[in-house]
N, C-alpha and C positions, 0 to 999 in steps of 0.2 A: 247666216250667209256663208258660203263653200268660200273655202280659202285656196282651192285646186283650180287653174285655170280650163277649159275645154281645150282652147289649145296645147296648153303642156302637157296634158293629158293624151293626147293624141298620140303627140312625139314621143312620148314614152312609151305607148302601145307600139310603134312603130319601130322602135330600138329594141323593144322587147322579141317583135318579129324579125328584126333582122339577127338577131343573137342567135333567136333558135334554128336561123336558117345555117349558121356558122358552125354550129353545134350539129346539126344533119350533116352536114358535108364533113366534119371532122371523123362521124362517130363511121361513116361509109369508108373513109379512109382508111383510117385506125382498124376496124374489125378485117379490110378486107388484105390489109399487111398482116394480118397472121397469117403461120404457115399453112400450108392445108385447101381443103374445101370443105364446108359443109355437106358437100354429095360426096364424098370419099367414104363414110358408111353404109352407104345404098350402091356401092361399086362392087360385087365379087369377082373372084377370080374367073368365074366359070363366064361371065358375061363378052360377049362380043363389041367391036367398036363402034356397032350401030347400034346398040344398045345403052352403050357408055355416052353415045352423042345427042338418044334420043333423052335420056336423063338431064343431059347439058343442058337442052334447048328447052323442055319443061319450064328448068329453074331459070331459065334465061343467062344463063353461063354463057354461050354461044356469040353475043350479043358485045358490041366494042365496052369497054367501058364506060366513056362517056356515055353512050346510051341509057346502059346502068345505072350510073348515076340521076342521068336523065329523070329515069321510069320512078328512080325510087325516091327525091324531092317531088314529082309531082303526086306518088300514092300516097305517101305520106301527110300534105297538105290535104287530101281527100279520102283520109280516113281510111286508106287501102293496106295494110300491115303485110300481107303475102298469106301464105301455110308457111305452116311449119312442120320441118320433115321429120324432127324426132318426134314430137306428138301428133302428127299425121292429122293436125285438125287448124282450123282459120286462125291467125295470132289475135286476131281481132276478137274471138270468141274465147279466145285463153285469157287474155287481158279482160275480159267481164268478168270470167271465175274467179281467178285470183287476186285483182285488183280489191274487191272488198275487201276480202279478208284483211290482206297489207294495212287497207287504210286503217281496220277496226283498231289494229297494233298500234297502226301509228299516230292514229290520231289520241289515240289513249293514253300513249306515252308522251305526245308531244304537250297535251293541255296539263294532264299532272306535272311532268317539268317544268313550263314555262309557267307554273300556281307556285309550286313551293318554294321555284329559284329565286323570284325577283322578294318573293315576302321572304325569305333568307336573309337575301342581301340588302332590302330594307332595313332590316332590324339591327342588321351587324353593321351594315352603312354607319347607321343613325346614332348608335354606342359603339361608335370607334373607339380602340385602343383597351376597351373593357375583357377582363378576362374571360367570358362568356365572349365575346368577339374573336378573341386568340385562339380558342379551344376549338372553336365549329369553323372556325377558316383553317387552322392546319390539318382538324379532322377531314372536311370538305378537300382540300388537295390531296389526302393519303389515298381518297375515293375516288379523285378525280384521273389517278396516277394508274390504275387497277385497268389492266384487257378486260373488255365486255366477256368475253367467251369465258375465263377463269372465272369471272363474277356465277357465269350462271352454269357452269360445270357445280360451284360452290352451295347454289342455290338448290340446283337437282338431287346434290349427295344430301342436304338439311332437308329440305322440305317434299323429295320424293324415296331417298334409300331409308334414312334416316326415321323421319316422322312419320312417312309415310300420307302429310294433309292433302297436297296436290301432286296430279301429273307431269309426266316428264316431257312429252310429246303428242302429234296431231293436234288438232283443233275440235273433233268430236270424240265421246267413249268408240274406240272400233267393235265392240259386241256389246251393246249396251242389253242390261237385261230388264229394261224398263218401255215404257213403252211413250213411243214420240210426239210431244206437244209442242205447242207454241211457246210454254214455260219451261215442260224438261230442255229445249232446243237454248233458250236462252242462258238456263242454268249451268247447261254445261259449256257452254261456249264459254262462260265466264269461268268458270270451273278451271277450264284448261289453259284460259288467255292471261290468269295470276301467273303465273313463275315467266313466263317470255316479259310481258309489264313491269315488274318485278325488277327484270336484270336490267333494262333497258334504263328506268327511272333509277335504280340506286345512284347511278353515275351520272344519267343526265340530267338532272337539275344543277348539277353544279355549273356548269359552264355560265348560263342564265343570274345564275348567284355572283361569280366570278365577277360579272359585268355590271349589275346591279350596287357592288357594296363599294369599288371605287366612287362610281358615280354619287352616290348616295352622297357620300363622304364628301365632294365637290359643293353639293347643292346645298348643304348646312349652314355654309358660309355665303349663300347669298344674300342679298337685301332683301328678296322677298321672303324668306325665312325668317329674320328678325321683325321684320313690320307686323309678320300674320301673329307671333309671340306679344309682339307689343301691345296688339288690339285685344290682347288678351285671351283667345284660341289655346284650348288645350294642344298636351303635349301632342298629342294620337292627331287629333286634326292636322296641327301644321304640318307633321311624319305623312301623313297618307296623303290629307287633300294639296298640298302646297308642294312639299319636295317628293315623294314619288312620284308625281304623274310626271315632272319634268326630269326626271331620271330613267323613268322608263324609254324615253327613246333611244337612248344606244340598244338596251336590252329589244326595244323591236327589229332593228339593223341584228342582233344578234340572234334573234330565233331564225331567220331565214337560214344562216349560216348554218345555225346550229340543226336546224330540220334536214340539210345536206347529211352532216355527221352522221344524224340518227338514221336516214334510209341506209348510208352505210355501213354501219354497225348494227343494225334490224338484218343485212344478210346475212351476218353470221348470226344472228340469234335466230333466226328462221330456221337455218340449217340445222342447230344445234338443236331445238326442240320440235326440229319437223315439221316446223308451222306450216302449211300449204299456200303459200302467198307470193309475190314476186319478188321476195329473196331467195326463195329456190329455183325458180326457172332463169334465175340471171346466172347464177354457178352452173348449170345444168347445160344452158344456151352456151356459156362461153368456154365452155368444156368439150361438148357436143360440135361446135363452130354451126352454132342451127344460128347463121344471121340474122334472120328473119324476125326471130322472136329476141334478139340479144338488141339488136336494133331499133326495136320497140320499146321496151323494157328500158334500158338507159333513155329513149327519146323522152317516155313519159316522168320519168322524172327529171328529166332538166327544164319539161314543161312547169312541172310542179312547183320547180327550185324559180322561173324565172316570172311566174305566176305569183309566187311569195315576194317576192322580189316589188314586181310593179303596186302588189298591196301595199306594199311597206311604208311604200312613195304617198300613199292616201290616209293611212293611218297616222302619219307622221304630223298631218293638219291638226289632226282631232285631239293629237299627246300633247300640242305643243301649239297654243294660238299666234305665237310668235313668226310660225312658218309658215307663207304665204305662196306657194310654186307657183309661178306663173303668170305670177298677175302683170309683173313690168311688162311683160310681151304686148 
């Protein structure tokens, strides 16, 4: 039986939509108070003022603001992103290229950290106060304390100057001297996707551990913990089937959060090992003032963020049988 009511569910889809609409209009603001134009590099000196006005009108410069604003909440709801003038090609066809890629990162990093954090803090939860508990929580903060970017500067001097095992950048060999399959394709994609994984995971699983070994710690001393003990349940059962599952929901409230973190710290590690994915056309965009695609690019991830967000709301049934949303309605 669903413990999510159809109505609550509605109204959260609905709150979900108006977020992002508040988020559109913020990010139209914000990008268009910087100084500048994005058509200021297609401007030379040599150009005339009907040249300079027929470039206005193009990008729709011309046009009141409110217009603007207008045109670009209704593209937006309909899938219309613009071009973009520094890559001279659709945002909407940029965002298919380098959106995989992103996600391969991110999704890779995010399922490794959110495996090893919560079984971390499980374990150190569950033996509190043990010195094995002391040792991997203060090591855990010394890691947590560490810039991503010095992590994997760290990582490229060890394991690309050094060792020599893995690469330091791109996403493919750029002169491979082998010839391209289905497997060479997959091999080296993995080849090159270890050191950027790598720096990402060293630090982020802590946050998720962070969250996990308080809580842990809470649920030990429940009634339902002593009763699953007294029926006589080994130790490993009542630790995983009884008090993790009902500790794990802060840690879902906190992956959302923490998946924020990781898109922002995945742009510097994009940058830093060249990765080709929408960490670099967001530095690039807001560098450039190419709107178009800077406006995209943050849109789709607050989708992302507010997407995690309404899942949260559904998952939170299945952790936890005690929560019932919606049904008083």
């Amino acid at each position: 039986m669903t413990r999510i009511s159809g109505k609550y569910l509605a109204k959260r889809i609905v709150v979900s939509y108006l977020t992002l609409l508040v988020i559109m209009s913020l990010l139209f603001v914000l990008l268009r108070s910087m100084p500048g134009s994005f058509i200021t590099s297609m401007i030379t000196s040599g150009m005339t003022n009907e040249q300079i006005q027929q470039i206005r009108e193009t990008w729709g410069l011309n046009e009141p603001l409110w217009r603007q604003y207008l045109d670009f909440m209704i593209n937006y709801q309909t899938g219309n992103f613009g071009r973009s003038p520094t890559y001279n090609t659709s945002v909407a066809d940029l965002m298919i290229r380098r959106l995989p890629r992103t996600l391969v990162l991110f999704g890779a990093t995010f399922l490794i950290g959110f495996i090893i954090g919560p079984l971390v803090g499980m374990y150190l939860g569950w033996w509190r106060g043990s010195k094995k508990d002391k040792s991997i929580f203060s090591t855990s903060l010394l890691l947590y304390s560490m810039p991503s970017f010095w992590i994997s500067w760290l990582f490229i001097w060890v394991f690309n100057y050094e060792l020599g095992w893995l690469p330091s950048a791109y996403m493919f060999t750029q002169f491979p001297e082998f010839q391209w399959t289905a497997f060479t394709v997959m091999r080296d994609v993995l080849y090159h996707i270890a050191l950027p994984i790598m720096s990402l995971t060293f630090i982020g699983w802590v946050g998720s551990m962070l969250i996990m070994r308080p809580t842990m710690n809470q649920v030990t001393d429940e009634g339902y913990v002593f009763l699953a003990r007294a029926k006589g349940l080994s130790e490993r059962t009542v630790m995983i089937k009884h008090a993790a599952r009902n500790a794990l929901i802060p840690v879902a409230t906190g992956a959302v959060v923490g998946l924020a973190f990781l898109i922002d710290g995945s742009i510097i590690i994009e940058n830093v090992f060249n990765w080709p994915g929408m960490g670099q056309i967001i530095v690039s965009s807001v560098l450039n003032r190419d709107f178009p695609v800077a406006q995209a690019t943050f849109f789709l991830l607050a989708v992302l963020v507010v997407i995690m967000r309404l899942f949260t709301d559904v998952v939170y049934t299945y952790l936890d049988p005690r929560i019932k949303f919606g049904e008083g309605e």
